[in-house]
mmCIF file as gemmi writes it, N, C-alpha and C atoms, coordinates in Angstrom:
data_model
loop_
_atom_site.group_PDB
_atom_site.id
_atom_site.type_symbol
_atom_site.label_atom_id
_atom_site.label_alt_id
_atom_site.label_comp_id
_atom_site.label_asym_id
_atom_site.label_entity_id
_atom_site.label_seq_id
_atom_site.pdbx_PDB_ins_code
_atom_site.Cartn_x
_atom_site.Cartn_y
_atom_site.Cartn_z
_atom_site.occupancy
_atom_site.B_iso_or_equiv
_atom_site.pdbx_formal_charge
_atom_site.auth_seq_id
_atom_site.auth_asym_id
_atom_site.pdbx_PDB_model_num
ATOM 1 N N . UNK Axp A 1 ? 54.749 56.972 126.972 1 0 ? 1 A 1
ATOM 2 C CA . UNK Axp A 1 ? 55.122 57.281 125.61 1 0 ? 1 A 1
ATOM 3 C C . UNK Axp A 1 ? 54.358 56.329 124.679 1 0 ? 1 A 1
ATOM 4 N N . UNK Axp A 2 ? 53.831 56.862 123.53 1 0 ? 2 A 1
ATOM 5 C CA . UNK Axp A 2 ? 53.124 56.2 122.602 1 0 ? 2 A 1
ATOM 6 C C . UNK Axp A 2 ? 54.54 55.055 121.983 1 0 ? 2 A 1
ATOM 7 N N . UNK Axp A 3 ? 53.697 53.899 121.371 1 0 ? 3 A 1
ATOM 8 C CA . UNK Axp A 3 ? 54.202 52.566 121.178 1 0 ? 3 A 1
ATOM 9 C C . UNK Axp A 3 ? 55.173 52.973 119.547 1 0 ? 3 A 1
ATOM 10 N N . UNK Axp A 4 ? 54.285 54.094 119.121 1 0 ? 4 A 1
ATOM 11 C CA . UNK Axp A 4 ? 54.977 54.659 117.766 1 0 ? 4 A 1
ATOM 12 C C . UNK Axp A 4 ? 55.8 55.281 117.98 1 0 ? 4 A 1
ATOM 13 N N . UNK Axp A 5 ? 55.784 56.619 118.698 1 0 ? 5 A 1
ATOM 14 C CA . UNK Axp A 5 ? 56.869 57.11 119.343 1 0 ? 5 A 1
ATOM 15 C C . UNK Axp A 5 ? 57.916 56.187 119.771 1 0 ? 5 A 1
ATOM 16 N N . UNK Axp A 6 ? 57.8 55.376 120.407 1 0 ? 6 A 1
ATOM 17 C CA . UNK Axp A 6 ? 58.989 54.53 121.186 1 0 ? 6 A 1
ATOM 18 C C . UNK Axp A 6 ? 59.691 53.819 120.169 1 0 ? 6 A 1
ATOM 19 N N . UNK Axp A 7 ? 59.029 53.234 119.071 1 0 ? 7 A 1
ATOM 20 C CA . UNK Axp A 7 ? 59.161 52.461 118.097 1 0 ? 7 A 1
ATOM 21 C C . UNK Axp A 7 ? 59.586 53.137 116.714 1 0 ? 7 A 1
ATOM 22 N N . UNK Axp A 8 ? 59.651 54.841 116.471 1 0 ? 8 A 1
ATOM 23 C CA . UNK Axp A 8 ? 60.388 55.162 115.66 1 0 ? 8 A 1
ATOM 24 C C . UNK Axp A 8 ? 61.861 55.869 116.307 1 0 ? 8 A 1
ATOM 25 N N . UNK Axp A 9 ? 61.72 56.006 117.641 1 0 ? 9 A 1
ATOM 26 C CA . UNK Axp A 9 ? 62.879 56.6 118.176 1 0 ? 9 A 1
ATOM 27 C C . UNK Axp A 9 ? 64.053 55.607 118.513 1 0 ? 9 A 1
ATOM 28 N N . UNK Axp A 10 ? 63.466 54.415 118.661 1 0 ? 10 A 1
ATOM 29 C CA . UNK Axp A 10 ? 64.323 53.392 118.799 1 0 ? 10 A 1
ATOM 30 C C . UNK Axp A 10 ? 64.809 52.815 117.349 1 0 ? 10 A 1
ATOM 31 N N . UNK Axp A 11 ? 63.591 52.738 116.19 1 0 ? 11 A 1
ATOM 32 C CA . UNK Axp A 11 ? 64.126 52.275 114.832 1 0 ? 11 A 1
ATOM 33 C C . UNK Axp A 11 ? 65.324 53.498 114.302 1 0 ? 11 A 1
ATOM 34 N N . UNK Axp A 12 ? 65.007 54.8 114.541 1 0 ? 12 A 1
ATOM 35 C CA . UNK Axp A 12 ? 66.191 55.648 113.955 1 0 ? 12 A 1
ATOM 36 C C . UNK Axp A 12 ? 67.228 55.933 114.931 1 0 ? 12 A 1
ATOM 37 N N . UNK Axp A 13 ? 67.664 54.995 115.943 1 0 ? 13 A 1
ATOM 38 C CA . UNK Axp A 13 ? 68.317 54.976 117.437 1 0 ? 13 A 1
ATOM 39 C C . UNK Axp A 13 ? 68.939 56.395 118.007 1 0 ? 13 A 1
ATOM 40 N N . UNK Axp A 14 ? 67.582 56.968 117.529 1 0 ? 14 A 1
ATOM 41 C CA . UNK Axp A 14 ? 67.432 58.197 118.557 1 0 ? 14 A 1
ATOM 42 C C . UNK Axp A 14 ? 66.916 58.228 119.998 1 0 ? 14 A 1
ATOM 43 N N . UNK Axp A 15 ? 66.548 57.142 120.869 1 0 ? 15 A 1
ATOM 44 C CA . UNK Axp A 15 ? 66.076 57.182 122.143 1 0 ? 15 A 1
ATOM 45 C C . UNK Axp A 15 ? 66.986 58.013 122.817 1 0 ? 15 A 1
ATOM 46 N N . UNK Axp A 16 ? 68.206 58.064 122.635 1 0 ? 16 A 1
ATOM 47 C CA . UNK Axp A 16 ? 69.647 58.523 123.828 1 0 ? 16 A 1
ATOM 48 C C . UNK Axp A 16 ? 69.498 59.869 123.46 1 0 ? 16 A 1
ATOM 49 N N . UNK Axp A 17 ? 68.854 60.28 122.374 1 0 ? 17 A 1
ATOM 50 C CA . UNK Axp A 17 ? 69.133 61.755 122.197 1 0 ? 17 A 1
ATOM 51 C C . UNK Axp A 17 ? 67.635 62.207 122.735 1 0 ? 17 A 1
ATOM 52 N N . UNK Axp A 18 ? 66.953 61.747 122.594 1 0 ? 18 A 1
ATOM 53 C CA . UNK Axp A 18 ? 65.634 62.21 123.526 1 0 ? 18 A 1
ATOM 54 C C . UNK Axp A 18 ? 65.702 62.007 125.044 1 0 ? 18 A 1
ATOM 55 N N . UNK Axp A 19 ? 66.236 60.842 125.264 1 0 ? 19 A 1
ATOM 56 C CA . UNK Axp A 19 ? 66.083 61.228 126.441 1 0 ? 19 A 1
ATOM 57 C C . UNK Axp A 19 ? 67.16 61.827 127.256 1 0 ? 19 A 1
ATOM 58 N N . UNK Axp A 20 ? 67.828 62.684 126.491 1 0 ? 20 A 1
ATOM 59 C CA . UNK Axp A 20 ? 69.06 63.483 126.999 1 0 ? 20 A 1
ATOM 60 C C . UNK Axp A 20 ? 68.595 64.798 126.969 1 0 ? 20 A 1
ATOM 61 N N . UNK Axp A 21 ? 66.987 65.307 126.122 1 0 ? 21 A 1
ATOM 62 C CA . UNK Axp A 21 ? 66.509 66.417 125.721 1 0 ? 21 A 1
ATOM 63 C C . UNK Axp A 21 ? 65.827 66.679 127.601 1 0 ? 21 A 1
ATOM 64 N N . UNK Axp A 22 ? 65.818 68.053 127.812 1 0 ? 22 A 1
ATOM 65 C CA . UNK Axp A 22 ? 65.159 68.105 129.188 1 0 ? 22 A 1
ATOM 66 C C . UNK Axp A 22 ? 63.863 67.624 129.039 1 0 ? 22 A 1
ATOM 67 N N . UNK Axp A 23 ? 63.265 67.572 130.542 1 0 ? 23 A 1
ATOM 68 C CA . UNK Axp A 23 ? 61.763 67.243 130.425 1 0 ? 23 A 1
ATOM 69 C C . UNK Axp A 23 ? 60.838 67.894 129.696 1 0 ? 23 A 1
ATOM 70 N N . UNK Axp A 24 ? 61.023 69.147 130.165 1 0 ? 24 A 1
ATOM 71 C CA . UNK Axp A 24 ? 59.838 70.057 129.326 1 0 ? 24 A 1
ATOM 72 C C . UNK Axp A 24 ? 59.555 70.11 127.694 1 0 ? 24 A 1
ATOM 73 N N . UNK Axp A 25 ? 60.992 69.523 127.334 1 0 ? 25 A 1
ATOM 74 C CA . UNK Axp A 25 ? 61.08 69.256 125.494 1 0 ? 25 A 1
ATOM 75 C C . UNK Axp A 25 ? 60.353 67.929 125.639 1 0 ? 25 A 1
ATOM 76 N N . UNK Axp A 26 ? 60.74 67.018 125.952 1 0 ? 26 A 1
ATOM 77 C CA . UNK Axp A 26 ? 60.357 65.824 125.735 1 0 ? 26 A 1
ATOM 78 C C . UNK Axp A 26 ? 59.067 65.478 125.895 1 0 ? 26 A 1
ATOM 79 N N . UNK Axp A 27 ? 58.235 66.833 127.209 1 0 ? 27 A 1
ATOM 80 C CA . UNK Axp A 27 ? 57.046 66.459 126.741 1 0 ? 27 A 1
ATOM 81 C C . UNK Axp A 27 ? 56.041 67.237 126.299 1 0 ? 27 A 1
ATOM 82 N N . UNK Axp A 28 ? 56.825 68.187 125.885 1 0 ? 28 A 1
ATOM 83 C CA . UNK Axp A 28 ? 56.389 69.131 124.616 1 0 ? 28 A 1
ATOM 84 C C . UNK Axp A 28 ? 55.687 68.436 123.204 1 0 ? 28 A 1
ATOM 85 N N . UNK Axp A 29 ? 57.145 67.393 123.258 1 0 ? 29 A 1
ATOM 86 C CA . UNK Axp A 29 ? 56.849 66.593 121.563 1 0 ? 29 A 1
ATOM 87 C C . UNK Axp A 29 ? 55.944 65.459 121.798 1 0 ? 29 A 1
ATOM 88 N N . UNK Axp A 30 ? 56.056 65.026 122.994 1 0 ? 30 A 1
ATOM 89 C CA . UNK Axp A 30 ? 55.023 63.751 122.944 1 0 ? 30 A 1
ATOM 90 C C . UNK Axp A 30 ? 53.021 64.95 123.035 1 0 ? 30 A 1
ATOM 91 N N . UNK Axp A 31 ? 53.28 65.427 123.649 1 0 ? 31 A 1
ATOM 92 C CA . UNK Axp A 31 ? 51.976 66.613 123.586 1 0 ? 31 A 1
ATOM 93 C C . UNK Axp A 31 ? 51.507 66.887 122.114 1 0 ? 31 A 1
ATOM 94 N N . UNK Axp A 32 ? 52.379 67.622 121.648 1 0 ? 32 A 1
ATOM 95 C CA . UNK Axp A 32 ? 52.411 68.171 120.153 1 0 ? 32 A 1
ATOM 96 C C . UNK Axp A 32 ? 51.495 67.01 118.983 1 0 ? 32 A 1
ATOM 97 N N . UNK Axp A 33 ? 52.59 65.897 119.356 1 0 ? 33 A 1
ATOM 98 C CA . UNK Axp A 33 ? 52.507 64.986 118.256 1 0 ? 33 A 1
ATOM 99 C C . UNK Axp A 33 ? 51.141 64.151 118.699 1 0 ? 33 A 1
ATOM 100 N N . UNK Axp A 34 ? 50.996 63.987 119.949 1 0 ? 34 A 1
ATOM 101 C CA . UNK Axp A 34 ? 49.456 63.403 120.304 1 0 ? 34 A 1
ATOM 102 C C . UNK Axp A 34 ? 48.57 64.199 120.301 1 0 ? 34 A 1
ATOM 103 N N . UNK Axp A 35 ? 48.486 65.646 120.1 1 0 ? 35 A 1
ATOM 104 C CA . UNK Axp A 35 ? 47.222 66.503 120.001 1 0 ? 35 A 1
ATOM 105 C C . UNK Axp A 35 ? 46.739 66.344 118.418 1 0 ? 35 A 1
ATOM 106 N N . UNK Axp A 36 ? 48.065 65.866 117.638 1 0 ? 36 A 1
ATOM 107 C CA . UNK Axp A 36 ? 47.36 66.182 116.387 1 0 ? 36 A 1
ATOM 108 C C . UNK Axp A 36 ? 46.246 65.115 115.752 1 0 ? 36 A 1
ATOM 109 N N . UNK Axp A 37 ? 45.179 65.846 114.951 1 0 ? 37 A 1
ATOM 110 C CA . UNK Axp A 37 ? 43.635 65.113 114.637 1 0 ? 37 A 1
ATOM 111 C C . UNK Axp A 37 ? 43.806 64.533 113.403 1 0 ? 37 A 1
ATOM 112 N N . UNK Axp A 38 ? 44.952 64.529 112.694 1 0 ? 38 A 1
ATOM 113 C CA . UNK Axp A 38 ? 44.712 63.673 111.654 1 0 ? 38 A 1
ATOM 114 C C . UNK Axp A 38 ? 46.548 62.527 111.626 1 0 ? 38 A 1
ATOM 115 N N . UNK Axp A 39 ? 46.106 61.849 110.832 1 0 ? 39 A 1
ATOM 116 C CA . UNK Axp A 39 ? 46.777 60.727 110.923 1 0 ? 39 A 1
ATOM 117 C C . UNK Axp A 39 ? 48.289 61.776 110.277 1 0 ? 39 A 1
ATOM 118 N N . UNK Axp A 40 ? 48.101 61.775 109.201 1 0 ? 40 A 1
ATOM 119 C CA . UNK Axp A 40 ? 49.112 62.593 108.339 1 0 ? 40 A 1
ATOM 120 C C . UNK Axp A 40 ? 50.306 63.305 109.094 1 0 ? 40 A 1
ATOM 121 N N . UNK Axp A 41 ? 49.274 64.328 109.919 1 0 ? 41 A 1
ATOM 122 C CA . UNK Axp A 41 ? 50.216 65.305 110.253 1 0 ? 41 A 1
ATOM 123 C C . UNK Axp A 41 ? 50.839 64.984 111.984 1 0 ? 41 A 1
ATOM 124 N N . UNK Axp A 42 ? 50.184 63.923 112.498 1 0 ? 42 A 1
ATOM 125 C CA . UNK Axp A 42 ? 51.141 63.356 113.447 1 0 ? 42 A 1
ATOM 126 C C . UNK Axp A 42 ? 52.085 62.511 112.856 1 0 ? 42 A 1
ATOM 127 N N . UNK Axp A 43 ? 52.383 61.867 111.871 1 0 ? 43 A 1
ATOM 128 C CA . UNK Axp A 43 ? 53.877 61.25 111.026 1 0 ? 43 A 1
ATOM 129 C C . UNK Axp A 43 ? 54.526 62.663 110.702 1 0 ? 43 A 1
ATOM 130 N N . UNK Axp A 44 ? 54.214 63.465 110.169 1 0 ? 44 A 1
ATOM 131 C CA . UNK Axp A 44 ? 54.977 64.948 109.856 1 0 ? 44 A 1
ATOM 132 C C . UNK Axp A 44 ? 55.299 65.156 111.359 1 0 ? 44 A 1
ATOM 133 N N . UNK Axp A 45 ? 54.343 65.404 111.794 1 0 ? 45 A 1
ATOM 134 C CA . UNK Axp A 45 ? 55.321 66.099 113.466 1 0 ? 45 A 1
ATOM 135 C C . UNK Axp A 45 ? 56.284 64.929 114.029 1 0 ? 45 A 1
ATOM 136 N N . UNK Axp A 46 ? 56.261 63.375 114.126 1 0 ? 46 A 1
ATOM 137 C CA . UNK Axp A 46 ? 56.822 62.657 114.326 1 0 ? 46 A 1
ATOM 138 C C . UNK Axp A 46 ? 57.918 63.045 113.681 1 0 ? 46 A 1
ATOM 139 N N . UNK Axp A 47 ? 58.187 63.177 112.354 1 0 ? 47 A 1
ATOM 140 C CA . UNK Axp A 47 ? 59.619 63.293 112.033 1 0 ? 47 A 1
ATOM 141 C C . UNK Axp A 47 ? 59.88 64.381 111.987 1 0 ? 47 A 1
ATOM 142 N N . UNK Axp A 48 ? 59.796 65.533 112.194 1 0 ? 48 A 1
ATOM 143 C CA . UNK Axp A 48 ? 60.186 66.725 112.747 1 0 ? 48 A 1
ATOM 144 C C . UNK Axp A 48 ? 60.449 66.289 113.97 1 0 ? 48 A 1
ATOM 145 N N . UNK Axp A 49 ? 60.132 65.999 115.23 1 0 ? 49 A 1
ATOM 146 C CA . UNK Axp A 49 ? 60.487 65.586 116.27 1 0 ? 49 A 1
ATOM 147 C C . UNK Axp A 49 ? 62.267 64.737 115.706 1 0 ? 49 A 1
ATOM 148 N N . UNK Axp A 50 ? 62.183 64.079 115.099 1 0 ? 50 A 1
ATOM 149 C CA . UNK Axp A 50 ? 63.253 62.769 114.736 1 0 ? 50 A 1
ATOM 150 C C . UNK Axp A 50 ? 64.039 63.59 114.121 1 0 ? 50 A 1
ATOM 151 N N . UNK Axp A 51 ? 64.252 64.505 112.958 1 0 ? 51 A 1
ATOM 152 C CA . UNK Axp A 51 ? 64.786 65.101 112.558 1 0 ? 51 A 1
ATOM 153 C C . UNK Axp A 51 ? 65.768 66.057 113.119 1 0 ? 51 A 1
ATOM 154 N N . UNK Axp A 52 ? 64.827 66.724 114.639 1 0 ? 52 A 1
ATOM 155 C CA . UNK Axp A 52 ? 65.845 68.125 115.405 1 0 ? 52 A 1
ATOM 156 C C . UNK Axp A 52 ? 66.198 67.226 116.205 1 0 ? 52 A 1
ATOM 157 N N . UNK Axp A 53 ? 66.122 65.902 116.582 1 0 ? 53 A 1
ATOM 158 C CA . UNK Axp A 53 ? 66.775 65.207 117.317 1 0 ? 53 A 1
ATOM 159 C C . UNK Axp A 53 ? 68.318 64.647 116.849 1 0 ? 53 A 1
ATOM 160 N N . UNK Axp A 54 ? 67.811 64.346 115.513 1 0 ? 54 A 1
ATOM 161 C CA . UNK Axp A 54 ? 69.104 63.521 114.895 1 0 ? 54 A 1
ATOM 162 C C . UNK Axp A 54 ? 70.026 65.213 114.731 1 0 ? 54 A 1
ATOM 163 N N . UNK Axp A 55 ? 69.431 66.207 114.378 1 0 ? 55 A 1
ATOM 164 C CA . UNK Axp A 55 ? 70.341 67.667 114.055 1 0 ? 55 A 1
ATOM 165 C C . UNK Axp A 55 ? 71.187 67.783 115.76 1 0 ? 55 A 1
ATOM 166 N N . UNK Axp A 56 ? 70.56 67.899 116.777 1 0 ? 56 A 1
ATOM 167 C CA . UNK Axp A 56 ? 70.685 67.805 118.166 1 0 ? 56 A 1
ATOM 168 C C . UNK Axp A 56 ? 71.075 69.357 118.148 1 0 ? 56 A 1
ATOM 169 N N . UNK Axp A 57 ? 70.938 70.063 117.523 1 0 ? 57 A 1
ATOM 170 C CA . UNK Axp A 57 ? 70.5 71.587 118.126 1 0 ? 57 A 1
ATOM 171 C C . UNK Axp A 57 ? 69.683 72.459 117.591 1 0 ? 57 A 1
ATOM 172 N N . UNK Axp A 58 ? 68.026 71.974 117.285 1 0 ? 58 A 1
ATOM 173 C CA . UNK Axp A 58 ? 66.994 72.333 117.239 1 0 ? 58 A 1
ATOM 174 C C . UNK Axp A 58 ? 66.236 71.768 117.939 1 0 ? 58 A 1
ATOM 175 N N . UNK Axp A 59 ? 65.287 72.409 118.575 1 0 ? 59 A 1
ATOM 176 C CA . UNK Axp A 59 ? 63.643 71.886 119.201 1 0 ? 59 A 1
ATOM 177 C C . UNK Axp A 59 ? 62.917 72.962 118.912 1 0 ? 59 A 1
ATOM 178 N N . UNK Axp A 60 ? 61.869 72.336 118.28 1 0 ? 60 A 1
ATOM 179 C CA . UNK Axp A 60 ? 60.564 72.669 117.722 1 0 ? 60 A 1
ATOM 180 C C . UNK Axp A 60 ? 60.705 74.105 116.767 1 0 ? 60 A 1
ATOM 181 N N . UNK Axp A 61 ? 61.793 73.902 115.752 1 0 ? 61 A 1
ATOM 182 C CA . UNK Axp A 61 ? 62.033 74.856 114.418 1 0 ? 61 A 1
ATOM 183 C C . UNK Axp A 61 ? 63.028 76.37 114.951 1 0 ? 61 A 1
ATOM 184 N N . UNK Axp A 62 ? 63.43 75.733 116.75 1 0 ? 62 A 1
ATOM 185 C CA . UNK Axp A 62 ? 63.981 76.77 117.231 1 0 ? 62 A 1
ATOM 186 C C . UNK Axp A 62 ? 65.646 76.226 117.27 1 0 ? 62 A 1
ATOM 187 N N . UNK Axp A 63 ? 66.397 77.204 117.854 1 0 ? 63 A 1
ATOM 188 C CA . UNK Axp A 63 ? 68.346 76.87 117.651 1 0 ? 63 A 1
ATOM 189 C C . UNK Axp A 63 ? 67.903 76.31 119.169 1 0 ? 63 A 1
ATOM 190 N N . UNK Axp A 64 ? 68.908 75.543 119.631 1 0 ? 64 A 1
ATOM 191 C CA . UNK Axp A 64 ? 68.729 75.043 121.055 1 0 ? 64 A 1
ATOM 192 C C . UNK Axp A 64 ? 70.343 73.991 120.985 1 0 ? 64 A 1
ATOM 193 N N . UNK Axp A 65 ? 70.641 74.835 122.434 1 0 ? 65 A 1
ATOM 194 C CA . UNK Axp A 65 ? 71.967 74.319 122.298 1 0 ? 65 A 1
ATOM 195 C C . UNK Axp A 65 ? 71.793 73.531 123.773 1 0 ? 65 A 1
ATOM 196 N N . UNK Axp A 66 ? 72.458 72.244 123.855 1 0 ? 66 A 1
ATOM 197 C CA . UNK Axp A 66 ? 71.973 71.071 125.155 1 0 ? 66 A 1
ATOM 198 C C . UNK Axp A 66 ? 73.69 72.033 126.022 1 0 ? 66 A 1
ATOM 199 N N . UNK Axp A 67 ? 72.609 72.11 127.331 1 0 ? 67 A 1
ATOM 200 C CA . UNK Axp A 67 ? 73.559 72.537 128.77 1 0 ? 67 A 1
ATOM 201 C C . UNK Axp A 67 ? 74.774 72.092 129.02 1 0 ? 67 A 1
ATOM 202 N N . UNK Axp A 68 ? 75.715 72.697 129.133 1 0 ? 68 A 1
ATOM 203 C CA . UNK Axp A 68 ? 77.346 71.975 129.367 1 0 ? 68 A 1
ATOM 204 C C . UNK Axp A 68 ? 77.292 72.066 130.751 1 0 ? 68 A 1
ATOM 205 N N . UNK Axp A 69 ? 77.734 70.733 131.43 1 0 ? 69 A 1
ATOM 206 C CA . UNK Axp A 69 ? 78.252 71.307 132.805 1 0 ? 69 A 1
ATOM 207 C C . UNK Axp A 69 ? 79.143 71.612 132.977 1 0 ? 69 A 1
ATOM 208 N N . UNK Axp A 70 ? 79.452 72.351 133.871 1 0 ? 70 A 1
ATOM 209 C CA . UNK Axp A 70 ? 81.034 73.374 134.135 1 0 ? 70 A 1
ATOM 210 C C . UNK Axp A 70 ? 82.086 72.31 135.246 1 0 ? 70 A 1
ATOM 211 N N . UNK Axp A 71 ? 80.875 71.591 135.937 1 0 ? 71 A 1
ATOM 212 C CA . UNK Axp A 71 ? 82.262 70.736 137.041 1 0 ? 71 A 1
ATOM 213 C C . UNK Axp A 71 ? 82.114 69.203 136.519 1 0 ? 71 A 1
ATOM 214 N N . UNK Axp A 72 ? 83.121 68.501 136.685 1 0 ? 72 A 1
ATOM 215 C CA . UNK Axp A 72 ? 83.564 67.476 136.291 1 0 ? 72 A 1
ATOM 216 C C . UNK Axp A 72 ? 82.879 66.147 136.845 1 0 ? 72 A 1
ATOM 217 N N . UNK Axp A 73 ? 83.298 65.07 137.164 1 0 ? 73 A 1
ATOM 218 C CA . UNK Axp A 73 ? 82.792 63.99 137.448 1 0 ? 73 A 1
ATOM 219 C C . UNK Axp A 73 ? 83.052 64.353 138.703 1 0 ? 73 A 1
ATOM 220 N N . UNK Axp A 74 ? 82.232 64.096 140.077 1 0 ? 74 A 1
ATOM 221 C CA . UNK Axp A 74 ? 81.936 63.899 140.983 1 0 ? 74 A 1
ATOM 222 C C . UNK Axp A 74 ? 82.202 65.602 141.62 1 0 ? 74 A 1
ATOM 223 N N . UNK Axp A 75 ? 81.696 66.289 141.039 1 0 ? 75 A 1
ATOM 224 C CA . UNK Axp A 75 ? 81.939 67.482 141.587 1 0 ? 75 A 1
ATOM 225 C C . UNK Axp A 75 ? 83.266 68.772 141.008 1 0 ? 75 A 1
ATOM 226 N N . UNK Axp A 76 ? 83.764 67.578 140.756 1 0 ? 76 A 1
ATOM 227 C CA . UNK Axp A 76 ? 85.303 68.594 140.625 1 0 ? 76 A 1
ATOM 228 C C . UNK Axp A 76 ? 85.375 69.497 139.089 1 0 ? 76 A 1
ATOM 229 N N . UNK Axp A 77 ? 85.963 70.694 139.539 1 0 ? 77 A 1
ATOM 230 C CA . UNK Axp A 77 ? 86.402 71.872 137.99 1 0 ? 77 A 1
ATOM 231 C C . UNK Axp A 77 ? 86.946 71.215 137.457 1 0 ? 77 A 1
């Protein structure tokens, strides 16, 4: 994970909500936000990233609702 990434997810103490996002999100946004070619619009995708995180049911401008499990602690209904 980029040092900015780590360092705005931890300044807006969003780390717990990222890394509660599945893998394939998480490295969706680190992808996204490192493909982009100008300075600008990786801080825009950065806080879009920070933003559906802090909302916690959006990823990437979509509704996204995080998985409930159905059995309890150690197995049990």
């Amino acid at each position: 994970m980029p040092t900015a990434v780590r360092e705005a997810l931890e300044d807006a103490g969003l780390m717990e909500a990222y890394q509660l996002r599945p893998p394939y999100q998480r490295n969706d946004y680190l992808g996204w936000i490192g493909q982009a070619k100008r300075d600008a619009t990786r801080h825009q995708r950065l806080a879009q990233m920070l933003a559906e995180l802090a909302d916690g049911t959006v990823y990437m401008k979509m509704a996204w609702r995080p998985r409930r499990s159905v059995r309890g602690p150690k197995g049990q209904p």
